[in-house]
N, C-alpha and C positions, 0 to 999 in steps of 0.2 A: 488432525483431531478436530471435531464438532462437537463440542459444548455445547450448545445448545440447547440438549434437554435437561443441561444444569438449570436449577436456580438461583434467580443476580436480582439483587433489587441494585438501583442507585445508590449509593453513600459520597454522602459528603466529604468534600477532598480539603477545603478550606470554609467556615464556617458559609453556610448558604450557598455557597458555591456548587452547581450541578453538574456531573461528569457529561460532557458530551463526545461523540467521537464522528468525524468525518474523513472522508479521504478528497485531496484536490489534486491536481494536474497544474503544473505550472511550466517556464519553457526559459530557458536562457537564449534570447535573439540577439545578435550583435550585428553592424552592420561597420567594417572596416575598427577602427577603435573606440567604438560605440555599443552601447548595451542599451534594449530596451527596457528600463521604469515605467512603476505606476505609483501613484500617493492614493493611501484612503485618505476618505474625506469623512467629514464629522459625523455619517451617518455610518462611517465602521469602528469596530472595536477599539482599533490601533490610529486614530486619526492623526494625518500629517506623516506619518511613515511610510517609506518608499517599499514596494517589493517586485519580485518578476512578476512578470504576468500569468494569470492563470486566476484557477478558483476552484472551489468544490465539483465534484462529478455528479451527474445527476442518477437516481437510478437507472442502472440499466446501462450508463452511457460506456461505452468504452473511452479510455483517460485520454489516448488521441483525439477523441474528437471532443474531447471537454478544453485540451489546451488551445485548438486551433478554435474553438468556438467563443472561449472567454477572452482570449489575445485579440481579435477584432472587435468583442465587445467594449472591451477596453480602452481599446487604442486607436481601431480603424485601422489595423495592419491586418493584412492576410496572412500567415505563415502557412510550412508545408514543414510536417517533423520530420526531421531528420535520422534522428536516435532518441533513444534513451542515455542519463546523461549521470542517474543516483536516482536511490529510493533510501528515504530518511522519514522518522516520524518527531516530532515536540508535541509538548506539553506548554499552554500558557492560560495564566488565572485571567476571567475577564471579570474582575467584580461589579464591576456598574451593571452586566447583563445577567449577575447570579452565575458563571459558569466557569468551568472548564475545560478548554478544549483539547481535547487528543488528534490533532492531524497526522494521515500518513501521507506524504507528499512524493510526487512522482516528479522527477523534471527532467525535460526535455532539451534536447537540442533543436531548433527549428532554422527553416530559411525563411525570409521576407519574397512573398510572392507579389506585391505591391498592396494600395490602399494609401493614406493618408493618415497623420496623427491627429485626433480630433480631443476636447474634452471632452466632459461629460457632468452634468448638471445633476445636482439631489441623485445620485447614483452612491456605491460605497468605495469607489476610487472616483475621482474627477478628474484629475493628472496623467498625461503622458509624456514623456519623454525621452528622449534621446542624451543619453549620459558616458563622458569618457569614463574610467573606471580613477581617478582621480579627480572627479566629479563627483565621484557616489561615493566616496572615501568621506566627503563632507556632509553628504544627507546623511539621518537617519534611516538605516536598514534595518528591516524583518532580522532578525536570525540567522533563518534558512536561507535570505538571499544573499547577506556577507557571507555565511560560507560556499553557497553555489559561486561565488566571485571572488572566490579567494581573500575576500577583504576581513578585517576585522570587524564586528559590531558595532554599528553605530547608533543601536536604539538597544531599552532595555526591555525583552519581552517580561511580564513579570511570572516568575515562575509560581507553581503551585507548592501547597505547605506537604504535598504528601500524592500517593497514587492509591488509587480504589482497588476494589478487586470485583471487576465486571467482568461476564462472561465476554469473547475476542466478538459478538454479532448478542441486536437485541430485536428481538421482530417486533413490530407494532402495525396498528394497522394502516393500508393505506387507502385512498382519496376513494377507493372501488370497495373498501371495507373486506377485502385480502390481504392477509397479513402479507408485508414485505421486510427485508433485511439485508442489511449491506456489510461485506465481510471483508475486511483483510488482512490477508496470510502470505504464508510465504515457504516455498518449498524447495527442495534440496536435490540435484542430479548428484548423488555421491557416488562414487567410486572407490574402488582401493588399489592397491598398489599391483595387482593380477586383472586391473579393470573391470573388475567384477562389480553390477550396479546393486545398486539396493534399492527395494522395493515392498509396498507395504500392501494388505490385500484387506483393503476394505470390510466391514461387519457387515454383515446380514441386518437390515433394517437401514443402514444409512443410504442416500444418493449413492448408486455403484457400485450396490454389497455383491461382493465377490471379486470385483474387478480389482489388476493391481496399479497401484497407485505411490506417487512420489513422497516421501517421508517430510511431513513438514505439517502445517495448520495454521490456524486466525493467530494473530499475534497479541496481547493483553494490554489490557491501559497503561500508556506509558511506555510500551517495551517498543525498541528497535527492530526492526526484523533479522536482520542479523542475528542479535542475541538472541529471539523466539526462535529462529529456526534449529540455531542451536541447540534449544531447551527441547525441543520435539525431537529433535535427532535422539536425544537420549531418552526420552518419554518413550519415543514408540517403536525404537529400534538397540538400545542398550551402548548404540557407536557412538564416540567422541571425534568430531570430525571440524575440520578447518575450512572456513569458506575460500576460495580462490580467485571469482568474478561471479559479479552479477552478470544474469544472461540474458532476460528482459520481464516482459511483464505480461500476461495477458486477464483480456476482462471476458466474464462468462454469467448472462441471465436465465435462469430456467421460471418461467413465470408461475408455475406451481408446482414445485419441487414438492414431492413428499420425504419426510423422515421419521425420525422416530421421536418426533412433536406430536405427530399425528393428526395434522391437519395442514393443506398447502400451504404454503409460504412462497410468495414473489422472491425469488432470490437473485443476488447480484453480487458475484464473486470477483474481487481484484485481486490476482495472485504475481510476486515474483517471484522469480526462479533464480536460483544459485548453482553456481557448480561448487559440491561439495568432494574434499577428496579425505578419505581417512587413513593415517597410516598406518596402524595395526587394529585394523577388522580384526572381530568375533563371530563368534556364533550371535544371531541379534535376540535380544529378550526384549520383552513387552511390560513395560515397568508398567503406564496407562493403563491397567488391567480394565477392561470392562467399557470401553473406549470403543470409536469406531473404527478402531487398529484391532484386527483379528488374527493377523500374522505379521512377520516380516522375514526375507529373506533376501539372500548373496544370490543374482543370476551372472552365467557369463552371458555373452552379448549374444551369442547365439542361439541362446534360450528362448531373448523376449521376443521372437516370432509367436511363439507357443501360446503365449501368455494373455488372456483376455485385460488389455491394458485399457486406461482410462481414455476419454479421447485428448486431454489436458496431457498425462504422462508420455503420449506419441508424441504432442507437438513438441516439449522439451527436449525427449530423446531426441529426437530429428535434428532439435538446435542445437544439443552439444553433441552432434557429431557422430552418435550410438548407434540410430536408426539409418 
C-alpha cells in the first residue's frame, strides 16, 4: 500500500516533541572475541553511549554502501558485508532537540578488509574501539546494539509518551526543489500449503499499475515490520499468515516517479522481504478498498511466467526459490 495521497500533518508525540523518521544501516564487525564500538560524543543526542557502527542512509543510497561508508567514517576500518543479520525498528524521545525519532535499522554482518582505528574530533561519535563482549557488558549500549549482541541494556533510551499517526513516507522538497521521499516497507513471498504464491496487482494510477506485485507496504510510526507486514497481509489480501525468515533487503530510487500525487517525487524505496507461509488460504478480499491494491490472488508457480510481475517481485521470487 501507498498512502501517500493520504493526508498527515505532524502531531505531537510528547509535548513539543516532533515526529521524525529515518532509516540507518549499521554492522556487527567482530574480529576473533572482539566486536567493533563507537561512543557519541556530546555533539549527538545520546552522548557517551556506545553503539555499532553505522548511520542513517542517505537518499538514494542503497544500505550496503551506507554501512561500509559510515564504519570507515567512524572508525577507519574498511569492512566488506557479508549478510544481512535483522531488520528491527525503535522509537526514542530526544527532548533537548524537540523530537522523536522513529528509526528502521538494518544490520549487517561484515568482514574487516583492513584500515586502522582512528578517533574523531567535534564529529557525533569520537570513539572507536575494539571491545570483548564482557567489556561492552560494562558500557552503556544503544538498545539496538545490546540486543544485536545478545547483551542486556546498559543505557536507558528514553521512550516516547505515545505514537502519532503519520502517513509510512512524507515528501518534501529537496535541495533541486523536487519533491523527494524516503519509504520503508516491507513485503511478504507467502505461500500456502499447495505452494501456491500470492500476489497483488497494483491500481491504475500508482508506480506499476497493472503490474503484479508482492503483498506487503510502508510500515507506520512506531510499528515493527513484522507486525506491518502482517497488518497488509490482511488489509490487501484477507490471509492471516506467519512470518518464517527474513530473506533480505533491497534499495530502489526512481528520481521522478509519478503517482497519483500528481506531481514527481525523487523516490527512495527501502524494502524487506519475508517468507511468508499461510496455513489455511482463502479466497483473498481487499479490505483496503480504494487503495493501490486492485486485486489479489493464489498463483500456482507456473502461472507466474505469464504474469506481468514487478521487477522488485522477480527479484524475491528468484530468492526464495519460485522463479
Amino acid at each position: 500500500m501507498r498512502p501517500g495521497q493520504k493526508a498527515g500533518q505532524f502531531t505531537d508525540v510528547t509535548p513539543a516533541l516532533q515526529p521524525l523518521r529515518r532509516i540507518a544501516a549499521y554492522c556487527v564487525c567482530a574480529d576473533g572475541d572482539q566486536v567493533l564500538l563507537v561512543r557519541a560524543s556530546a555533539k549527538s543526542g545520546t552522548p557517551g553511549v556506545w553503539s555499532l557502527p553505522g548511520g542513517a542512509v542517505d537518499h538514494g543510497e542503497n544500505p550496503v554502501d551506507t554501512v561500509v561508508r559510515e564504519t570507515a567514517a567512524e572508525t577507519g576500518v574498511s569492512v566488506a558485508v557479508a549478510g544481512l543479520r535483522d531488520v528491527l525498528a525503535d522509537m526514542r524521545a530526544l527532548p533537548a532537540r524537540g523530537l522523536t525519532i522513529h528509526t528502521d535499522r538494518l544490520i549487517y554482518e561484515v568482514t574487516v578488509r583492513g584500515g586502522a582505528l582512528r578517533d574523531r574530533v567535534g564529529q557525533p561519535t569520537d570513539l572507536a574501539r575494539w571491545v570483548t563482549l564482557d567489556e561492552a557488558k560494562e558500557l552503556p549500549l544503544r538498545r539496538f546494539t545490546a540486543d544485536a549482541l545478545g547483551l542486556p541494556d546498559a543505557a536507558s533510551d528514553i521512550r516516547p509518551d505515545g505514537v502519532p499517526e503519520l502517513p509510512s513516507f512524507f515528501a518534501v522538497p529537496g535541495p533541486d526543489g523536487l519533491h523527494r521521499a524516503q519509504r520503508f516497507a516491507a513485503y511478504a513471498v507467502c505461500t500456502d500449503r499447495r505452494n501456491r504464491v500470492l500476489l497483488t496487482r497494483i491500481a491504475e494510477g500508482y508506480p506499476g499499475g497493472g503490474s503484479w506485485h508482492l503483498p506487503g507496504g510502508g510500515t507506520d510510526f512506531g510499528e515493527q515490520p513484522g507486525v506491518a507486514l502482517i497488518r497488509e497481509l490482511v488489509e490487501e489480501t484477507g490471509q492471516e499468515g506467519r512470518i518464517v525468515e527474513l530473506l533480505g533487503v533491497a534499495s530502489h530510487r526512481d528520481a521522478a516517479q509519478l503517482g497519483p500525487e500528481g506531481y514527481p517525487i525523487d523516490w527512495h524505496g527501502v524494502r524487506a522481504f519475508y517468507r511468508v507461509q499461510v496455513a489455511r488460504s482463502s479466497r483473498p478480499v481487499i479490505h483496503d478498498v480504494g487503495g493501490s491494491t486492485a486485486e489479489a490472488r493464489w498463483f500456482d508457480p507456473d502461472e507466474l511466467d505469464e504474469l506481468p510481475l514487478t521487477e522488485v517481485t522477480e527479484e524475491a521470487l528468484r530468492g526464495a526459490g519460485l522463479r
